[in-house]
N, C-alpha and C positions, 0 to 999 in steps of 0.2 A: 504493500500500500504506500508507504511512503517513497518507493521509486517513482509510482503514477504521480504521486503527490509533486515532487521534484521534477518530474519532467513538465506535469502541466504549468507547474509556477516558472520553467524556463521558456515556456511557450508564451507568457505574459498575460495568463489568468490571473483570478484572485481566488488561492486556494485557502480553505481551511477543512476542520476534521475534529473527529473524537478518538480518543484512544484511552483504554481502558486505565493505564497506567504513563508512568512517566516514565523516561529514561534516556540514556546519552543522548540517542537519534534523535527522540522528540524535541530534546533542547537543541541540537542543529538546527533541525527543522522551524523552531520558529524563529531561531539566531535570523535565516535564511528570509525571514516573511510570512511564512505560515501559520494562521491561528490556529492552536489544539488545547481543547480543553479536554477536561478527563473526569468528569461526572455528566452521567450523561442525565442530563436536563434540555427539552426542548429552548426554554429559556435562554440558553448558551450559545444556542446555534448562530450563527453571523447576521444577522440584521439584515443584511444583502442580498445573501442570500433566501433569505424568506421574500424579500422585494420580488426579487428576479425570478422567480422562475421558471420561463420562457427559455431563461439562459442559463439554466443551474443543468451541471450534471451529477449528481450525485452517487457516485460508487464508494460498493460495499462490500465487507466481504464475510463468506460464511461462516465465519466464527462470531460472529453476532449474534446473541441470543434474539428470537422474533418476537417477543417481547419489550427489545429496544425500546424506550417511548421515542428514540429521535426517529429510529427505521419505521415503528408505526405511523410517527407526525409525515415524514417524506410519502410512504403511501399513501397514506388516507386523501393528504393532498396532490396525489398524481403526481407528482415531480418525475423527471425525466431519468430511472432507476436503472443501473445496470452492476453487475458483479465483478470483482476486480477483474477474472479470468479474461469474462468478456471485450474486457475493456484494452488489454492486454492482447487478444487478438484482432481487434481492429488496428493497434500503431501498427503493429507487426506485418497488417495487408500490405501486399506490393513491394515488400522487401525481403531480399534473400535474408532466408530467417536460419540461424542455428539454437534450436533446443533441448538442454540437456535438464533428461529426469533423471529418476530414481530415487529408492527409499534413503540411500546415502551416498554423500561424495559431489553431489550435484553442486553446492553451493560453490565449494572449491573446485570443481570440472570447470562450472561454467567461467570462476575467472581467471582462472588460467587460458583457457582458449579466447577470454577477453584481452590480456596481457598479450598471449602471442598474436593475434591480431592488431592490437593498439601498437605494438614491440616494432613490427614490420609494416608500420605506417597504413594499414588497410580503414577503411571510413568504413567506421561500425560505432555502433550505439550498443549497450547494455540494460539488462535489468537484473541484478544480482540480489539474491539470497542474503547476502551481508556484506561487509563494509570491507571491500578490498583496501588492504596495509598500500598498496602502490599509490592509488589512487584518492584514501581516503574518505569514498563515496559508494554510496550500492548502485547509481545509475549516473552511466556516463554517456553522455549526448555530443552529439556534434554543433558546431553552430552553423551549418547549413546541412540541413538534414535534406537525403535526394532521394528518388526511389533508386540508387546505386549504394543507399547506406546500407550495410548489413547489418540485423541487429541479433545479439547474440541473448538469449532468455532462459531465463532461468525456469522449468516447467514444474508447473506444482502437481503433484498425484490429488492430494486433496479435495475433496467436492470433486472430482473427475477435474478437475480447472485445466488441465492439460489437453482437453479434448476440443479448445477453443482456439489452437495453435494450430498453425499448417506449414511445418519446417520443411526446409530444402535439405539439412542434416538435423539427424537430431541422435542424443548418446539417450543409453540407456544402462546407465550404472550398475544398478539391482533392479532385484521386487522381491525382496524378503518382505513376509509382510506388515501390516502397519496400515493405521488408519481404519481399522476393522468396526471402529463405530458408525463410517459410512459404508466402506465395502461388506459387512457383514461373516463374509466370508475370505475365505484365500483365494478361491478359484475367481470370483465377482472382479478383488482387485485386478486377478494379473487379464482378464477379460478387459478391463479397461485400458492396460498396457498398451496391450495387442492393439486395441483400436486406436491408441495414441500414436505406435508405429505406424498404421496403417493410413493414415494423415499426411506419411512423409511424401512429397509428389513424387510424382512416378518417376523423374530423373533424378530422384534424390540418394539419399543414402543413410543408413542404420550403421552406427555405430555402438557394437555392444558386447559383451563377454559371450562363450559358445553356451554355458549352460541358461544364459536365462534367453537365448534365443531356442534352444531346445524347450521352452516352454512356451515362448511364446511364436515362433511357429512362421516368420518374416517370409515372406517370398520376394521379397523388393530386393534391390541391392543391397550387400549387408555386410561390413566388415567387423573383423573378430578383434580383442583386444583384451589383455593377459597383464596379472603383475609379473609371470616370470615362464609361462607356461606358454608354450607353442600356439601360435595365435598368430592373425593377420599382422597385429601390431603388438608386442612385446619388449620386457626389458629383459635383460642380461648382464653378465658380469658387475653386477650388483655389489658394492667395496663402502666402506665408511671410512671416511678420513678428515679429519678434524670438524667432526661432529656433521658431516655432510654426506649424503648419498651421494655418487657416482658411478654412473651406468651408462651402458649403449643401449639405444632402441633399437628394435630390428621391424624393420618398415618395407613394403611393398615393394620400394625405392631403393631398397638401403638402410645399410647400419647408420646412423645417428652417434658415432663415438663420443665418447667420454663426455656424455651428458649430467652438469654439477648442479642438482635441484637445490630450489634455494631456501626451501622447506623441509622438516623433518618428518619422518613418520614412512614408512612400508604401504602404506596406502596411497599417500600420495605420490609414492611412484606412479603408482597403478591409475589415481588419475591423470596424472601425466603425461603418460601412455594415451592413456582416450583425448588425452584432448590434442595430442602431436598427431592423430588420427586424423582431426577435422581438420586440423591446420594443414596438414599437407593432401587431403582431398580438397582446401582451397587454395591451394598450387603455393604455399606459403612456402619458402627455399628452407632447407636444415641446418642452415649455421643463423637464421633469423630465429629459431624455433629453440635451437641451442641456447642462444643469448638470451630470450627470452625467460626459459623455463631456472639459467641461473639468477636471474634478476627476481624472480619473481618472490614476491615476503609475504605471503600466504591473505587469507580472511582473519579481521578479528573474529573472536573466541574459536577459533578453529585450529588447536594444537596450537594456541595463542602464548608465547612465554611473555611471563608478567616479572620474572625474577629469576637471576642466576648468579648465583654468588657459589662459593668453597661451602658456606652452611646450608644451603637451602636451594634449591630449583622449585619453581613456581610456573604452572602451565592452567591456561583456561580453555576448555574445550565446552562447544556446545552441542557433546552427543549427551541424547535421549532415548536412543532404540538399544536393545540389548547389544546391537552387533559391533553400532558406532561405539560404545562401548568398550567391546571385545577390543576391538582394533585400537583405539585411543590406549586404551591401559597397557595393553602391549605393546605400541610405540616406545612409551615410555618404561617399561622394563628392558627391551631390548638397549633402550641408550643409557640406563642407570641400571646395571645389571646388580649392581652391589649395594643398592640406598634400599631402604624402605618405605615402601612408596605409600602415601596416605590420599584416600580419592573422598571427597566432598560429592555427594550426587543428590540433585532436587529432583527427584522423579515427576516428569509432566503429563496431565490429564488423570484421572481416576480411570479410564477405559482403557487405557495405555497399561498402567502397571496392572490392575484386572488381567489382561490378558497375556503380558509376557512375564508376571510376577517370576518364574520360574527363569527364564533367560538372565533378566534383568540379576536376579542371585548366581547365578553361574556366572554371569562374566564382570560381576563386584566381587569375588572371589578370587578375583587375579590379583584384586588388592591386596596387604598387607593391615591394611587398617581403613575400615569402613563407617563415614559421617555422612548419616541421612537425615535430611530436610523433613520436613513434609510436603506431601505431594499439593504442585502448584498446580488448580482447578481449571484456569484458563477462560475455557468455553460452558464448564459441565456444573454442574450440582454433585454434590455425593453420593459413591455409590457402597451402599452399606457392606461392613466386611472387607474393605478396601482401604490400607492405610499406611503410611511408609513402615510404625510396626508392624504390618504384616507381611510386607516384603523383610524387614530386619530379620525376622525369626527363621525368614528361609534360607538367608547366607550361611555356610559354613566357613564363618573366620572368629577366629576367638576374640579380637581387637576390634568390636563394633559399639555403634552406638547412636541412637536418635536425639537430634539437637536442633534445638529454633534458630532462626537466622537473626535472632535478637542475642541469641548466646552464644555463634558460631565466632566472631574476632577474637576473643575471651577464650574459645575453646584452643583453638589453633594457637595462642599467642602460649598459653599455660604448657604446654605440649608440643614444644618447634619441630615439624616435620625433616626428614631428608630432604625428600619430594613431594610437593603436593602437587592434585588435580584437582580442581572443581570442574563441575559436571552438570548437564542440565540446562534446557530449552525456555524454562521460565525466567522468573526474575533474579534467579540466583547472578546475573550478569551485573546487581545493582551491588553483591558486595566484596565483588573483585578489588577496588580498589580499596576499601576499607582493610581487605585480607594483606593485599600486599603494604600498606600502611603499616602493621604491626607489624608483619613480618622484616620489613626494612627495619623497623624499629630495633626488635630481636638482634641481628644483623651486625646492628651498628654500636651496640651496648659492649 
Protein backbone atom coordinates (compact mmCIF):
# COMPACT_ATOMS: atom_id res chain seq x y z
CA UNK A 1 0.00 0.00 0.00
CA UNK A 2 2.39 2.47 0.70
CA UNK A 3 4.37 1.81 -2.72
CA UNK A 4 0.80 2.91 -4.43
CA UNK A 5 0.80 5.51 -1.86
CA UNK A 6 4.40 6.97 -3.18
CA UNK A 7 3.81 6.42 -6.58
CA UNK A 8 0.55 8.30 -6.66
CA UNK A 9 1.92 11.37 -4.49
CA UNK A 10 4.90 11.30 -7.26
CA UNK A 11 2.23 11.46 -9.90
CA UNK A 12 1.07 14.91 -8.16
CA UNK A 13 -2.01 13.78 -6.36
CA UNK A 14 -3.14 14.57 -2.89
CA UNK A 15 -2.61 11.21 -1.06
CA UNK A 16 -3.73 10.32 2.38
CA UNK A 17 -4.79 6.95 4.29
CA UNK A 18 -5.37 4.83 7.43
CA UNK A 19 -3.19 2.43 8.97
CA UNK A 20 -3.65 0.54 11.72
CA UNK A 21 -0.47 1.32 13.57
CA UNK A 22 2.57 3.49 13.33
CA UNK A 23 5.89 2.82 12.35
CA UNK A 24 9.22 3.94 10.56
CA UNK A 25 7.50 3.87 6.88
CA UNK A 26 4.53 5.71 8.07
CA UNK A 27 6.69 8.54 9.47
CA UNK A 28 8.56 8.60 5.98
CA UNK A 29 5.40 8.78 4.44
CA UNK A 30 4.02 11.60 5.99
CA UNK A 31 7.85 13.34 6.26
CA UNK A 32 7.16 12.99 2.27
CA UNK A 33 3.33 14.79 2.33
CA UNK A 34 1.10 12.18 3.12
CA UNK A 35 -1.78 12.27 5.63
CA UNK A 36 -2.10 8.87 7.94
CA UNK A 37 -3.92 8.79 10.68
CA UNK A 38 -4.28 5.57 12.61
CA UNK A 39 -7.74 5.31 14.50
CA UNK A 40 -9.96 4.71 12.36
CA UNK A 41 -12.72 7.29 12.71
CA UNK A 42 -14.64 8.46 9.72
CA UNK A 43 -14.16 11.81 11.22
CA UNK A 44 -10.40 11.68 10.38
CA UNK A 45 -10.72 11.15 6.93
CA UNK A 46 -9.24 14.39 4.75
CA UNK A 47 -11.95 16.83 4.37
CA UNK A 48 -11.12 16.72 0.59
CA UNK A 49 -11.48 14.14 0.12
CA UNK A 50 -15.12 13.75 1.36
CA UNK A 51 -15.49 17.12 -1.01
CA UNK A 52 -14.36 15.35 -4.08
CA UNK A 53 -15.59 12.54 -4.80
CA UNK A 54 -15.90 12.42 -8.44
CA UNK A 55 -12.09 12.55 -8.09
CA UNK A 56 -11.21 10.37 -5.15
CA UNK A 57 -9.92 6.98 -5.61
CA UNK A 58 -9.92 5.12 -2.83
CA UNK A 59 -7.81 1.62 -2.52
CA UNK A 60 -7.81 -0.94 -0.03
CA UNK A 61 -6.76 -3.71 0.89
CA UNK A 62 -7.99 -7.15 2.27
CA UNK A 63 -6.67 -7.03 5.54
CA UNK A 64 -9.36 -4.67 6.49
CA UNK A 65 -11.66 -5.98 8.61
CA UNK A 66 -15.42 -5.15 6.71
CA UNK A 67 -16.55 -3.74 9.58
CA UNK A 68 -14.12 -0.78 8.96
CA UNK A 69 -16.54 2.39 9.70
CA UNK A 70 -14.13 4.39 7.04
CA UNK A 71 -14.55 1.04 4.34
CA UNK A 72 -18.22 1.14 5.32
CA UNK A 73 -18.59 5.22 5.07
CA UNK A 74 -16.54 4.83 1.33
CA UNK A 75 -19.23 2.23 0.21
CA UNK A 76 -22.27 3.30 1.53
CA UNK A 77 -21.39 6.56 -0.34
CA UNK A 78 -20.34 4.81 -3.63
CA UNK A 79 -16.81 6.22 -3.94
CA UNK A 80 -14.88 5.03 -6.67
CA UNK A 81 -13.41 1.46 -4.69
CA UNK A 82 -10.85 -0.62 -5.81
CA UNK A 83 -8.22 -3.21 -4.14
CA UNK A 84 -4.63 -2.74 -3.95
CA UNK A 85 -4.07 -5.85 -6.35
CA UNK A 86 -6.21 -4.39 -8.77
CA UNK A 87 -4.91 -1.39 -8.75
CA UNK A 88 -1.41 -2.61 -9.04
CA UNK A 89 -2.58 -4.31 -12.20
CA UNK A 90 -3.64 -1.42 -14.03
CA UNK A 91 0.04 0.61 -13.72
CA UNK A 92 1.43 -2.53 -14.69
CA UNK A 93 -0.94 -2.58 -18.25
CA UNK A 94 1.33 -1.82 -21.36
CA UNK A 95 4.55 -2.52 -19.66
CA UNK A 96 6.99 -5.29 -19.89
CA UNK A 97 6.08 -6.52 -16.49
CA UNK A 98 8.41 -8.81 -14.28
CA UNK A 99 6.74 -10.64 -11.26
CA UNK A 100 8.14 -12.44 -8.62
CA UNK A 101 5.85 -14.71 -6.19
CA UNK A 102 6.10 -17.11 -3.60
CA UNK A 103 5.59 -18.04 -0.17
CA UNK A 104 9.35 -16.83 0.51
CA UNK A 105 12.38 -15.11 -0.81
CA UNK A 106 10.06 -12.81 -3.02
CA UNK A 107 10.60 -9.60 -1.26
CA UNK A 108 14.48 -10.13 -1.74
CA UNK A 109 14.03 -11.91 -5.48
CA UNK A 110 12.29 -9.06 -6.42
CA UNK A 111 15.10 -6.55 -5.49
CA UNK A 112 17.71 -7.99 -6.53
CA UNK A 113 16.56 -8.28 -10.00
CA UNK A 114 15.50 -4.55 -9.26
CA UNK A 115 19.23 -3.63 -8.60
CA UNK A 116 20.45 -5.69 -11.60
CA UNK A 117 18.40 -3.99 -13.66
CA UNK A 118 18.74 -0.22 -12.15
CA UNK A 119 23.00 -1.65 -11.85
CA UNK A 120 22.87 -1.99 -15.88
CA UNK A 121 21.00 1.29 -16.54
CA UNK A 122 17.68 -0.54 -17.86
CA UNK A 123 14.37 2.06 -17.35
CA UNK A 124 12.30 0.11 -14.87
CA UNK A 125 10.18 1.01 -12.08
CA UNK A 126 9.53 -1.09 -8.98
CA UNK A 127 7.13 -2.09 -6.21
CA UNK A 128 8.89 -3.98 -3.42
CA UNK A 129 7.83 -5.95 -0.55
CA UNK A 130 10.31 -3.75 1.76
CA UNK A 131 12.67 -1.05 1.97
CA UNK A 132 15.73 -1.89 -0.35
CA UNK A 133 19.21 -0.83 1.83
CA UNK A 134 20.59 0.51 -1.93
CA UNK A 135 17.93 2.58 -2.44
CA UNK A 136 16.29 3.38 0.78
CA UNK A 137 12.66 3.16 -0.61
CA UNK A 138 10.19 0.14 -1.41
CA UNK A 139 9.19 1.90 -4.87
CA UNK A 140 11.36 3.28 -7.28
CA UNK A 141 9.83 5.32 -10.36
CA UNK A 142 11.39 6.89 -13.07
CA UNK A 143 10.76 10.56 -13.95
CA UNK A 144 9.40 9.94 -17.36
CA UNK A 145 7.74 6.87 -17.18
CA UNK A 146 7.14 5.38 -21.15
CA UNK A 147 5.30 2.27 -22.17
CA UNK A 148 9.34 1.16 -22.78
CA UNK A 149 9.53 1.35 -18.79
CA UNK A 150 9.76 -2.09 -17.24
CA UNK A 151 8.38 -2.55 -14.11
CA UNK A 152 9.55 -5.15 -11.80
CA UNK A 153 6.40 -6.27 -8.95
CA UNK A 154 6.40 -7.74 -6.22
CA UNK A 155 3.30 -10.45 -6.49
CA UNK A 156 1.29 -11.06 -3.56
CA UNK A 157 -0.27 -14.88 -3.10
CA UNK A 158 -2.73 -13.26 -0.62
CA UNK A 159 -6.47 -12.79 -1.51
CA UNK A 160 -5.28 -14.57 -4.84
CA UNK A 161 -3.92 -10.45 -5.48
CA UNK A 162 -1.50 -12.01 -7.89
CA UNK A 163 -4.04 -13.02 -10.39
CA UNK A 164 -4.42 -9.35 -11.39
CA UNK A 165 -0.98 -9.32 -12.94
CA UNK A 166 -0.14 -10.35 -16.55
CA UNK A 167 3.95 -10.66 -16.44
CA UNK A 168 6.16 -11.19 -19.60
CA UNK A 169 8.56 -13.02 -16.73
CA UNK A 170 7.47 -13.93 -13.74
CA UNK A 171 9.76 -16.30 -10.66
CA UNK A 172 8.01 -18.54 -8.73
CA UNK A 173 10.11 -19.15 -5.49
CA UNK A 174 7.85 -21.65 -3.54
CA UNK A 175 4.39 -22.64 -2.59
CA UNK A 176 4.99 -24.23 0.60
CA UNK A 177 1.89 -23.42 2.05
CA UNK A 178 0.57 -20.47 3.82
CA UNK A 179 -2.26 -18.24 3.96
CA UNK A 180 -4.73 -21.26 4.56
CA UNK A 181 -7.22 -18.82 6.17
CA UNK A 182 -8.03 -17.80 2.55
CA UNK A 183 -6.87 -20.97 0.53
CA UNK A 184 -8.51 -23.38 2.97
CA UNK A 185 -6.63 -25.85 1.68
CA UNK A 186 -3.12 -26.82 0.16
CA UNK A 187 -4.34 -28.12 -3.17
CA UNK A 188 -6.83 -24.46 -3.59
CA UNK A 189 -3.58 -22.49 -2.96
CA UNK A 190 -1.12 -24.20 -5.26
CA UNK A 191 -4.50 -24.06 -7.88
CA UNK A 192 -4.07 -20.48 -7.72
CA UNK A 193 -0.37 -20.61 -8.52
CA UNK A 194 -0.98 -22.58 -11.48
CA UNK A 195 -3.30 -19.91 -12.75
CA UNK A 196 -0.95 -17.13 -11.80
CA UNK A 197 1.67 -18.93 -14.07
CA UNK A 198 -0.75 -19.34 -16.45
CA UNK A 199 -1.18 -15.38 -16.92
CA UNK A 200 2.48 -15.34 -18.18
CA UNK A 201 1.86 -14.24 -22.19
CA UNK A 202 2.47 -16.65 -24.39
CA UNK A 203 6.02 -15.30 -25.26
CA UNK A 204 6.96 -15.07 -21.80
CA UNK A 205 8.71 -17.13 -19.49
CA UNK A 206 8.50 -19.04 -15.84
CA UNK A 207 11.07 -18.89 -13.89
CA UNK A 208 11.17 -21.50 -11.17
CA UNK A 209 12.69 -24.49 -9.13
CA UNK A 210 11.91 -28.26 -10.82
CA UNK A 211 9.81 -29.56 -7.84
CA UNK A 212 7.37 -26.84 -7.53
CA UNK A 213 6.88 -26.91 -11.38
CA UNK A 214 6.33 -30.62 -10.85
CA UNK A 215 3.25 -29.49 -9.04
CA UNK A 216 2.29 -27.04 -10.65
CA UNK A 217 2.34 -28.58 -14.13
CA UNK A 218 3.61 -25.09 -16.72
CA UNK A 219 3.50 -25.81 -20.24
CA UNK A 220 4.79 -22.28 -21.25
CA UNK A 221 8.34 -21.61 -21.59
CA UNK A 222 9.91 -22.54 -18.21
CA UNK A 223 13.31 -22.37 -16.90
CA UNK A 224 14.78 -24.35 -13.82
CA UNK A 225 16.64 -22.76 -11.02
CA UNK A 226 18.66 -24.45 -8.18
CA UNK A 227 20.80 -23.22 -4.82
CA UNK A 228 23.27 -25.98 -5.98
CA UNK A 229 21.58 -28.66 -7.69
CA UNK A 230 21.53 -29.29 -11.45
CA UNK A 231 19.15 -26.83 -12.89
CA UNK A 232 18.77 -24.43 -15.84
CA UNK A 233 20.25 -21.86 -13.64
CA UNK A 234 22.54 -22.98 -10.70
CA UNK A 235 25.36 -22.03 -8.27
CA UNK A 236 28.48 -23.95 -7.70
CA UNK A 237 31.79 -23.82 -6.03
CA UNK A 238 30.16 -22.22 -3.38
CA UNK A 239 33.45 -20.92 -0.67
CA UNK A 240 33.08 -18.31 2.28
CA UNK A 241 35.77 -15.91 2.73
CA UNK A 242 35.76 -13.12 4.93
CA UNK A 243 32.25 -13.53 5.90
CA UNK A 244 31.12 -13.50 2.09
CA UNK A 245 29.68 -16.10 -0.21
CA UNK A 246 31.55 -16.73 -3.40
CA UNK A 247 30.25 -18.60 -6.21
CA UNK A 248 29.97 -19.28 -10.07
CA UNK A 249 26.50 -19.42 -11.70
CA UNK A 250 26.01 -21.81 -14.32
CA UNK A 251 23.70 -20.29 -16.93
CA UNK A 252 22.33 -21.32 -20.34
CA UNK A 253 25.05 -18.84 -21.54
CA UNK A 254 27.68 -19.70 -19.36
CA UNK A 255 29.54 -19.85 -16.01
CA UNK A 256 29.18 -16.44 -14.23
CA UNK A 257 32.68 -16.89 -12.34
CA UNK A 258 33.55 -15.88 -9.19
CA UNK A 259 30.39 -14.28 -8.37
CA UNK A 260 30.87 -12.09 -4.53
CA UNK A 261 27.02 -11.75 -3.06
CA UNK A 262 26.84 -8.94 -1.02
CA UNK A 263 24.58 -10.59 1.33
CA UNK A 264 24.62 -13.30 3.66
CA UNK A 265 22.74 -16.34 4.01
CA UNK A 266 22.47 -19.82 1.70
CA UNK A 267 19.25 -18.61 0.59
CA UNK A 268 20.01 -15.93 -0.96
CA UNK A 269 22.32 -17.50 -3.09
CA UNK A 270 19.57 -19.25 -4.34
CA UNK A 271 17.71 -16.03 -4.89
CA UNK A 272 20.29 -14.83 -6.63
CA UNK A 273 20.26 -17.43 -8.82
CA UNK A 274 16.51 -16.66 -9.86
CA UNK A 275 16.94 -13.47 -10.28
CA UNK A 276 20.54 -13.70 -12.72
CA UNK A 277 17.78 -15.85 -14.42
CA UNK A 278 15.59 -12.93 -15.47
CA UNK A 279 18.38 -10.72 -15.95
CA UNK A 280 19.88 -12.59 -18.52
CA UNK A 281 16.41 -13.61 -20.30
CA UNK A 282 16.45 -9.72 -20.48
CA UNK A 283 19.79 -9.95 -22.46
CA UNK A 284 21.37 -8.03 -19.31
CA UNK A 285 25.55 -8.88 -20.01
CA UNK A 286 27.33 -11.12 -17.00
CA UNK A 287 29.83 -8.89 -15.70
CA UNK A 288 26.73 -6.10 -15.30
CA UNK A 289 24.93 -8.92 -13.28
CA UNK A 290 28.32 -9.74 -11.53
CA UNK A 291 28.66 -6.16 -10.29
CA UNK A 292 25.50 -5.82 -9.42
CA UNK A 293 24.76 -8.83 -7.22
CA UNK A 294 28.20 -7.64 -5.33
CA UNK A 295 26.87 -4.21 -4.77
CA UNK A 296 23.83 -5.32 -3.63
CA UNK A 297 23.08 -4.72 0.68
CA UNK A 298 20.20 -6.73 0.92
CA UNK A 299 16.15 -5.49 2.31
CA UNK A 300 15.77 -4.08 5.66
CA UNK A 301 14.71 -6.65 8.24
CA UNK A 302 15.74 -9.37 5.91
CA UNK A 303 18.89 -11.08 7.47
CA UNK A 304 19.18 -7.32 8.49
CA UNK A 305 22.47 -6.85 10.84
CA UNK A 306 21.79 -4.27 13.56
CA UNK A 307 25.12 -5.11 15.50
CA UNK A 308 28.41 -6.71 15.33
CA UNK A 309 30.81 -6.36 17.79
CA UNK A 310 33.60 -9.26 19.55
CA UNK A 311 30.57 -9.51 22.33
CA UNK A 312 27.59 -9.67 20.55
CA UNK A 313 26.12 -10.13 16.72
CA UNK A 314 22.68 -8.66 16.22
CA UNK A 315 20.44 -9.80 13.00
CA UNK A 316 16.66 -8.68 12.23
CA UNK A 317 14.80 -10.85 10.13
CA UNK A 318 11.25 -10.60 9.05
CA UNK A 319 10.51 -14.44 8.79
CA UNK A 320 7.01 -15.68 9.92
CA UNK A 321 6.45 -19.01 8.04
CA UNK A 322 8.07 -22.17 9.62
CA UNK A 323 10.42 -22.44 6.62
CA UNK A 324 11.74 -18.67 6.53
CA UNK A 325 12.41 -19.67 9.79
CA UNK A 326 14.39 -22.86 9.09
CA UNK A 327 16.47 -21.10 6.61
CA UNK A 328 17.13 -17.69 8.70
CA UNK A 329 18.26 -19.67 11.81
CA UNK A 330 20.46 -21.79 9.82
CA UNK A 331 22.07 -18.94 8.00
CA UNK A 332 23.01 -17.94 11.13
CA UNK A 333 24.43 -21.01 12.75
CA UNK A 334 26.38 -21.85 9.67
CA UNK A 335 28.25 -18.35 10.01
CA UNK A 336 28.46 -18.43 14.04
CA UNK A 337 29.03 -22.15 14.31
CA UNK A 338 30.55 -21.67 17.91
CA UNK A 339 28.08 -18.74 19.73
CA UNK A 340 24.87 -19.46 21.14
CA UNK A 341 22.40 -18.30 19.37
CA UNK A 342 19.30 -16.72 21.15
CA UNK A 343 16.04 -16.19 18.51
CA UNK A 344 13.30 -13.56 19.67
CA UNK A 345 10.18 -14.64 17.57
CA UNK A 346 6.43 -12.73 17.41
CA UNK A 347 4.42 -15.37 15.98
CA UNK A 348 1.98 -13.54 13.27
CA UNK A 349 -1.86 -14.08 12.97
CA UNK A 350 -3.79 -16.69 15.39
CA UNK A 351 -4.41 -18.99 11.97
CA UNK A 352 -0.99 -18.95 11.01
CA UNK A 353 0.59 -20.47 14.28
CA UNK A 354 -3.02 -22.62 14.53
CA UNK A 355 -1.96 -24.33 11.65
CA UNK A 356 1.95 -24.67 11.47
CA UNK A 357 2.19 -24.68 15.45
CA UNK A 358 4.12 -28.00 14.82
CA UNK A 359 6.76 -26.52 12.10
CA UNK A 360 6.95 -23.35 13.70
CA UNK A 361 8.52 -25.75 17.10
CA UNK A 362 10.79 -27.61 14.95
CA UNK A 363 12.58 -25.00 13.34
CA UNK A 364 12.77 -22.76 16.81
CA UNK A 365 14.57 -25.78 17.82
CA UNK A 366 17.59 -24.98 15.90
CA UNK A 367 17.76 -22.31 18.54
CA UNK A 368 19.75 -22.40 21.60
CA UNK A 369 17.47 -20.34 23.51
CA UNK A 370 13.92 -19.42 22.72
CA UNK A 371 11.89 -15.71 23.55
CA UNK A 372 8.40 -15.75 22.57
CA UNK A 373 6.01 -12.78 22.14
CA UNK A 374 2.60 -13.10 21.90
CA UNK A 375 1.02 -13.66 18.92
CA UNK A 376 0.57 -10.27 16.86
CA UNK A 377 -3.42 -10.43 15.73
CA UNK A 378 -3.11 -8.36 12.62
CA UNK A 379 -6.37 -8.91 10.72
CA UNK A 380 -8.01 -11.67 13.04
CA UNK A 381 -9.86 -11.83 16.41
CA UNK A 382 -8.87 -14.91 18.74
CA UNK A 383 -8.86 -18.10 18.13
CA UNK A 384 -9.43 -20.01 21.38
CA UNK A 385 -6.72 -22.62 22.39
CA UNK A 386 -4.39 -20.70 20.24
CA UNK A 387 -1.50 -18.81 22.00
CA UNK A 388 2.30 -18.31 21.92
CA UNK A 389 2.07 -20.64 25.32
CA UNK A 390 0.84 -23.12 23.29
CA UNK A 391 3.22 -23.09 20.64
CA UNK A 392 6.05 -22.64 23.91
CA UNK A 393 5.12 -26.05 25.30
CA UNK A 394 5.62 -27.76 21.98
CA UNK A 395 9.52 -26.69 21.51
CA UNK A 396 11.92 -29.15 22.63
CA UNK A 397 14.66 -26.75 24.11
CA UNK A 398 15.35 -26.41 27.69
CA UNK A 399 16.21 -22.53 27.47
CA UNK A 400 12.68 -21.05 26.69
CA UNK A 401 10.43 -18.79 27.79
CA UNK A 402 7.25 -16.29 27.00
CA UNK A 403 7.82 -12.59 27.44
CA UNK A 404 5.86 -9.17 26.80
CA UNK A 405 7.52 -6.61 24.43
CA UNK A 406 7.14 -4.22 27.56
CA UNK A 407 9.64 -6.77 29.24
CA UNK A 408 11.76 -7.97 26.28
CA UNK A 409 14.98 -4.77 26.60
CA UNK A 410 15.14 -5.79 30.34
CA UNK A 411 15.18 -9.36 29.21
CA UNK A 412 17.82 -9.29 26.66
CA UNK A 413 19.96 -6.54 28.54
CA UNK A 414 19.99 -8.87 32.00
CA UNK A 415 21.05 -12.00 29.91
CA UNK A 416 23.72 -10.45 27.00
CA UNK A 417 23.29 -12.85 24.13
CA UNK A 418 26.34 -14.31 21.80
CA UNK A 419 23.85 -13.88 18.90
CA UNK A 420 20.73 -12.74 18.64
CA UNK A 421 17.74 -12.98 16.08
CA UNK A 422 14.41 -11.25 16.29
CA UNK A 423 12.00 -12.80 14.26
CA UNK A 424 8.55 -11.97 13.11
CA UNK A 425 6.01 -10.01 10.45
CA UNK A 426 4.25 -7.97 13.09
CA UNK A 427 5.23 -5.12 15.18
CA UNK A 428 8.15 -6.75 16.66
CA UNK A 429 10.12 -4.24 13.99
CA UNK A 430 9.11 -1.26 16.59
CA UNK A 431 11.70 -2.74 19.06
CA UNK A 432 14.71 -3.36 17.02
CA UNK A 433 16.16 -0.23 17.87
CA UNK A 434 15.26 -0.11 21.48
CA UNK A 435 17.10 -3.92 21.48
CA UNK A 436 20.11 -2.74 19.82
CA UNK A 437 20.11 0.54 22.29
CA UNK A 438 20.83 -1.69 25.39
CA UNK A 439 22.68 -3.91 23.61
CA UNK A 440 25.30 -1.06 22.56
CA UNK A 441 24.97 -0.14 25.91
CA UNK A 442 26.19 -3.66 27.34
CA UNK A 443 28.97 -3.27 24.61
CA UNK A 444 30.39 -0.38 25.76
CA UNK A 445 30.36 -0.64 29.60
Amino acid sequence: MSGLARYFRSMGKVVSGYDKTPSTLTEEMEAEGIKIHFKDDVALVDEEVKKNKKDTLVIYTPAVPEDHSELVYFRQNSFDMHKRAGVLGWITQGHYTVAIAGTHGKTTTTTLVTHILKSSNADCMAFLGGVSKNYHTNVLLENNISDKTVVVVEADEYDRSFLHLNPNIAIITSIDPDHLDIYQDVAHMQESYAMFANRISPDGSLVTKQQVNEVLKHTGRTYTYSLNQKADFYAKNIVVKEGHYIYDVVTPKGDIKSVTLGVPGLHNIENSVAATAVAQLMNVDNESIRHALSTFEGVERRFDYQLISDRVVYIDDYAHHPEELKACINSVKALYPDKKITGIFQPHLYSRTRDFADGFARSLELLDRVILLDIYPARELPIPGISSKMLLDKINVKDKKLCTKEELVDVISDDMPEVLITMGAGDIDRLVQPIKNALLQKVQI
